[in-house]
DRENPA-3360 file (N, C-alpha, C; in nm, 2 decimals, always signed):
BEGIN
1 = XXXXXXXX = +17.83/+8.54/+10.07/+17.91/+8.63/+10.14/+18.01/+8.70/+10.04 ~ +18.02/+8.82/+10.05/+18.10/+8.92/+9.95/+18.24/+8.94/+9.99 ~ +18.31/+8.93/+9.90/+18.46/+8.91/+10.00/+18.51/+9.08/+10.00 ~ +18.44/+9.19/+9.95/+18.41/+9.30/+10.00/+18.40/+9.31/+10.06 ~ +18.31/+9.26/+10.18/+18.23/+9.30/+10.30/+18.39/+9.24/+10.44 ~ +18.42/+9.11/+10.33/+18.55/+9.07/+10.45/+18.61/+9.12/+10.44 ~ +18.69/+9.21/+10.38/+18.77/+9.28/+10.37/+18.81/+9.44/+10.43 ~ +18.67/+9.46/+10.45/+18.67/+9.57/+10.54/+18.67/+9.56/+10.66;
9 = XXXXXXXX = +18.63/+9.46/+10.69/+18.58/+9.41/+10.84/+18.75/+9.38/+10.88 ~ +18.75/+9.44/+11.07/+18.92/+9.41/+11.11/+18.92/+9.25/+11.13 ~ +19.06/+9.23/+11.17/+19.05/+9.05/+11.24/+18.97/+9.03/+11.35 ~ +18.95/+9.11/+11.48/+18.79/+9.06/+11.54/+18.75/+8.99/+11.47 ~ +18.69/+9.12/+11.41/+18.54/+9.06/+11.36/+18.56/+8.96/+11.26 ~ +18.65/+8.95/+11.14/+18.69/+8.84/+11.12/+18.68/+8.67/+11.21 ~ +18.76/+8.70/+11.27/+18.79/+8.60/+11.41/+18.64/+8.52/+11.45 ~ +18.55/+8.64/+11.50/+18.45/+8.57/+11.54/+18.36/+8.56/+11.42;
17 = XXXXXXXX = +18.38/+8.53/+11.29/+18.33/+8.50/+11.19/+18.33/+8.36/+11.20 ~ +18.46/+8.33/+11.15/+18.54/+8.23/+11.18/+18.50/+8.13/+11.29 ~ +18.45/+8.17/+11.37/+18.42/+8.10/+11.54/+18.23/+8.05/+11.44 ~ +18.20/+8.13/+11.43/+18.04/+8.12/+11.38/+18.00/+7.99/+11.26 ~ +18.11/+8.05/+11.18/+18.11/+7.95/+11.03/+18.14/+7.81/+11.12 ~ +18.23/+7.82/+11.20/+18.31/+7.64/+11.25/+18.19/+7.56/+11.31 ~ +18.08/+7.70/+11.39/+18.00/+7.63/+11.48/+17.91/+7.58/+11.38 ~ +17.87/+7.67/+11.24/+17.71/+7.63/+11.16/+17.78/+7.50/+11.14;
25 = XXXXXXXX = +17.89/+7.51/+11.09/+17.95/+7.32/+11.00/+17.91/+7.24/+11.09 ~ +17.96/+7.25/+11.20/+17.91/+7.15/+11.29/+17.83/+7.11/+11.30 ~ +17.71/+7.23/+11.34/+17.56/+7.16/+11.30/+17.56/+7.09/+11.19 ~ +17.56/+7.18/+11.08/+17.59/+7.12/+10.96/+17.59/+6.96/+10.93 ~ +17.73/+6.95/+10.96/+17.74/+6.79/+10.97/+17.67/+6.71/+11.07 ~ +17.66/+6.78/+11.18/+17.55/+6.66/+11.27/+17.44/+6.65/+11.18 ~ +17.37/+6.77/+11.16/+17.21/+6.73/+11.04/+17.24/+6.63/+10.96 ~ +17.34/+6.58/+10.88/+17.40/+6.54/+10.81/+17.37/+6.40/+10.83;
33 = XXXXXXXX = +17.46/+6.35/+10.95/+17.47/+6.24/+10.98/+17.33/+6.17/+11.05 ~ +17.26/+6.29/+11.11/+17.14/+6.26/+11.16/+17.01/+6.23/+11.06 ~ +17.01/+6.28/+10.95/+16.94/+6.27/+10.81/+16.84/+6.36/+10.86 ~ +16.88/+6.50/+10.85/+16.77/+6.58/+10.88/+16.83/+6.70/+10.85 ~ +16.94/+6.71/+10.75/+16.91/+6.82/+10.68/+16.82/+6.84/+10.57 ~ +16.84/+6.99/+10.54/+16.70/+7.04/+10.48/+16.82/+7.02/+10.36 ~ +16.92/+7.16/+10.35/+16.98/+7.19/+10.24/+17.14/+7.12/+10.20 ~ +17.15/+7.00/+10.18/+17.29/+6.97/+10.17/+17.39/+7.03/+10.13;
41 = XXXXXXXX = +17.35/+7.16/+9.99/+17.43/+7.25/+9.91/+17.50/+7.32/+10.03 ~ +17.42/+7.40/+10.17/+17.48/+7.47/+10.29/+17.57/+7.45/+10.31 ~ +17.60/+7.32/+10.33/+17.73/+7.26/+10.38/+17.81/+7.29/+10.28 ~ +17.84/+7.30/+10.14/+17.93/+7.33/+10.08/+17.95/+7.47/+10.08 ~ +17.87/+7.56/+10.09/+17.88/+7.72/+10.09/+17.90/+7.73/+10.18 ~ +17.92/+7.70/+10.31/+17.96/+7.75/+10.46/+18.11/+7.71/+10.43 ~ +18.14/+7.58/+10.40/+18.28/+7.55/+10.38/+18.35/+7.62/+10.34 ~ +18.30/+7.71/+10.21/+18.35/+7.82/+10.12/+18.40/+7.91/+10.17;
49 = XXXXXXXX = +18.30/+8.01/+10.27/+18.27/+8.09/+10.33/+18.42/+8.09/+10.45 ~ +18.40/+8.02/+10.49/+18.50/+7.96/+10.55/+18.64/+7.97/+10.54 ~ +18.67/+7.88/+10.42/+18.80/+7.93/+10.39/+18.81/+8.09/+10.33 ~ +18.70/+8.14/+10.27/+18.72/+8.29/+10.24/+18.77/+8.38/+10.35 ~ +18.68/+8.34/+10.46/+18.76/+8.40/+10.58/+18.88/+8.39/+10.63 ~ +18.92/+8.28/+10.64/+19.04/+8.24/+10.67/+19.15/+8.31/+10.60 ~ +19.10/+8.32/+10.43/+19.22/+8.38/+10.34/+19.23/+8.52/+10.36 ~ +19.10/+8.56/+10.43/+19.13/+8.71/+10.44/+19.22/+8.78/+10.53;
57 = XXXXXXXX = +19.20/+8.67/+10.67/+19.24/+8.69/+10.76/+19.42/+8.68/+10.72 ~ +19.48/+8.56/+10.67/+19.53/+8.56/+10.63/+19.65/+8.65/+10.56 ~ +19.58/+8.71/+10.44/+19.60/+8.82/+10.35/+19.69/+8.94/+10.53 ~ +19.58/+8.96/+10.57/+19.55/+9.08/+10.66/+19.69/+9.08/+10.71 ~ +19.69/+8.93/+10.80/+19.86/+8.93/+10.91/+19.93/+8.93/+10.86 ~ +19.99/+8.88/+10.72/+20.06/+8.88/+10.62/+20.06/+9.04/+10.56 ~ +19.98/+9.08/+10.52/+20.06/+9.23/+10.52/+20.06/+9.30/+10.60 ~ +19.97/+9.30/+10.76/+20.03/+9.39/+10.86/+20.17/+9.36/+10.90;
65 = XXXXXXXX = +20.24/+9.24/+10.89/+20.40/+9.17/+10.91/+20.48/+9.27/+10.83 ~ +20.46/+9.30/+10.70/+20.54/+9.29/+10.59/+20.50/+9.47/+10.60 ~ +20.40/+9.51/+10.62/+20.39/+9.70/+10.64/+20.47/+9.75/+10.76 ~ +20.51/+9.67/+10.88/+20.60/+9.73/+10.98/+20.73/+9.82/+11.02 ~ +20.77/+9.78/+10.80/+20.88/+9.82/+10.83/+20.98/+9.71/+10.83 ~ +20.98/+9.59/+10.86/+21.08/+9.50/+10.87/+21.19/+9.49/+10.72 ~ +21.33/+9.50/+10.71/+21.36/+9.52/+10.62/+21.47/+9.43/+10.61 ~ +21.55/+9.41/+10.52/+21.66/+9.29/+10.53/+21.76/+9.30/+10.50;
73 = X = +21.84/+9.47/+10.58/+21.93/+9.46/+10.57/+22.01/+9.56/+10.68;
% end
């Protein structure tokens, strides 16, 4: 995942990224624990991906807060 690609994308779509990545882990880890994953590395790159999103999202409310206008004085 290109953190280009997150970056253009709004929080939506963000959002339901986020909802997507939580559900693969899941699977993820059940495969896991069930001994029937294929790729163990997945699990570490979805995790990634993951918090990538998260920092984007992040980033985003953090400066839509801070572009409002709010000022400190």
């Amino acid at each position: 995942m290109d953190v280009k690609e997150l970056k253009e994308m709004e929080l939506a779509e963000l959002a339901e990224k986020e909802r997507k990545l939580k559900q693969e882990m899941f699977n993820l880890r059940f495969q896991l624990a069930t001994g029937r994953i294929e790729n163990p590395m997945k699990i570490r790159q979805t995790r990634r991906d993951l918090a990538r999103v998260k920092t984007i999202m992040q980033q985003k409310t953090v400066g839509g807060a801070a572009s409002t206008g709010k000022s400190k004085g």
